[in-house]
N, C-alpha and C positions, 0 to 999 in steps of 0.2 A: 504494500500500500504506500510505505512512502518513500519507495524507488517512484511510484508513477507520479507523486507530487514532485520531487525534485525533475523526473525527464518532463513533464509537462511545465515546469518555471524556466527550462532549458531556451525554450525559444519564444520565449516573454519578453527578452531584450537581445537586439543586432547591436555590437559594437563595430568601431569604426578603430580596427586597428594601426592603419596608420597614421592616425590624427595625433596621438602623442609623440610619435616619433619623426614626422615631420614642422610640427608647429609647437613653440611654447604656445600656451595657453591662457588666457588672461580673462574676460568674463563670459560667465554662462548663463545661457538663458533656455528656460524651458517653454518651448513651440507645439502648439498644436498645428495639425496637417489635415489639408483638405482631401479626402481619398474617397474614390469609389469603394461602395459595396465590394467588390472581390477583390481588391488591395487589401483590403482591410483583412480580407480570408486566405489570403497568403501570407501578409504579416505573419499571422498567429499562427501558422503553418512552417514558420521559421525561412520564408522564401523571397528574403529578402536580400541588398547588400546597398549599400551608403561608405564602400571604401575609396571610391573615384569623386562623393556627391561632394556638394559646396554651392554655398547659398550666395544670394543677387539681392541687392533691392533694387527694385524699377518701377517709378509713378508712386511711388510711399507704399509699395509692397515687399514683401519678402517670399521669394521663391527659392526652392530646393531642387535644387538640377543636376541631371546627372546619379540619379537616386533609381535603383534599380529594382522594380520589385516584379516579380515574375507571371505571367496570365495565372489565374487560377484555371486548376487543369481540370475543375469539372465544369466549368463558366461556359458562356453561350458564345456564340461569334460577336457577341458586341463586348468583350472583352475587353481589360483596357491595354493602352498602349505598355509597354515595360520604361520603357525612359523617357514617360513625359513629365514636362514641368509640374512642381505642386507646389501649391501655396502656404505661405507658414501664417500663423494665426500669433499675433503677437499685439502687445497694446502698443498704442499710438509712440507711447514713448520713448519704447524698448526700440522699436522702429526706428526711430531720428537717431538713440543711443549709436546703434549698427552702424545709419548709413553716415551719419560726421567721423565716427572709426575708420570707414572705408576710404571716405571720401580722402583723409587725410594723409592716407597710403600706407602702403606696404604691412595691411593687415587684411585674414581673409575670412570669411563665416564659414563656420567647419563644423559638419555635424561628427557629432562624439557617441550617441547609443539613440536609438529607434526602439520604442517600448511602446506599453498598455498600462496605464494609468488606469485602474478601475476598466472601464470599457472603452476608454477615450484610447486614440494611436497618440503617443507625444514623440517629439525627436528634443534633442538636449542638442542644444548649438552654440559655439564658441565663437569670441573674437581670437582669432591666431597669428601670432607672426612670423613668418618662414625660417624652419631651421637652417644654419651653412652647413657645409659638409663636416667643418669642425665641429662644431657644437652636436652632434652625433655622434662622434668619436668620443667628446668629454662625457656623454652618456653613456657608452656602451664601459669606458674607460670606471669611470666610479659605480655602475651595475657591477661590473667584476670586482672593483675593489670592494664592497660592501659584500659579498658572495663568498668572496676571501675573510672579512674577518666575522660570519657566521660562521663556516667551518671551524676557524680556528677558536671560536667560545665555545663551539658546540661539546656537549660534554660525551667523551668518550666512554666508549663501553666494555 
């Protein structure tokens, strides 16, 4: 019984793996998404993926583009597209917050995990600023060193 709770919480949330490893991270904001009915039933199907997606605003909206989510394979021919635009649900202010970020440069709106809020789809979306190739290195660099000194506290047996 609560192997089937934990495989059904399994695909409750899509993360977006490379968003920490390409972008520091700086504020987050939780978005609702405008979706068809069978988006909605692939979601929860775990038949999704937001590792290429990244948001726009255009006309004081917010769009998620590039955001992949698969036909539902029992759905009718009016199925929906897999990588069309969708709209992020945000208040007025969060909106201006984003686009003066943007506008100002060299930061990008990056979705970080695709979930179910009660019955609602949300996406969790960030301001980010592009990692350089070094600043990956100094990660992967202190991930080992920290990796290193758990070993070495770790108590031996």
């Amino acid at each position: 019984m609560c192997a089937q709770a934990r495989d059904s919480e399994r695909y409750t949330e899509i993360r977006n793996a490379k968003a920490r490893r390409d972008f520091f991270i700086e504020d987050k904001f939780e978005a609702g998404v405008a979706l068809r009915g069978t988006e909605v039933k692939s979601i929860r199907n775990g038949r999704a993926q937001i590792n290429d997606a990244f948001g726009r605003v255009e006309r004081g909206e917010v769009w998620l583009l590039n955001a992949h989510i698969d036909p539902y394979e029992y759905g009718t021919d009016n199925n929906h597209d897999a990588r069309r635009p969708r709209k992020l649900l945000l208040h007025k202010h969060e909106i201006r917050k984003i686009a003066q970020a943007m506008d100002a440069g060299g930061r990008a709106l990056v979705p970080l995990r695709l979930y179910f809020k009660e019955a609602l789809v949300k996406v969790e979306v960030a301001l980010g600023t592009g990692k350089k190739q070094f600043d990956k290195r100094e990660d992967l660099k202190r991930r080992a060193q920290m990796r290193e000194m758990g070993r070495a506290l770790r108590p031996r047996r």
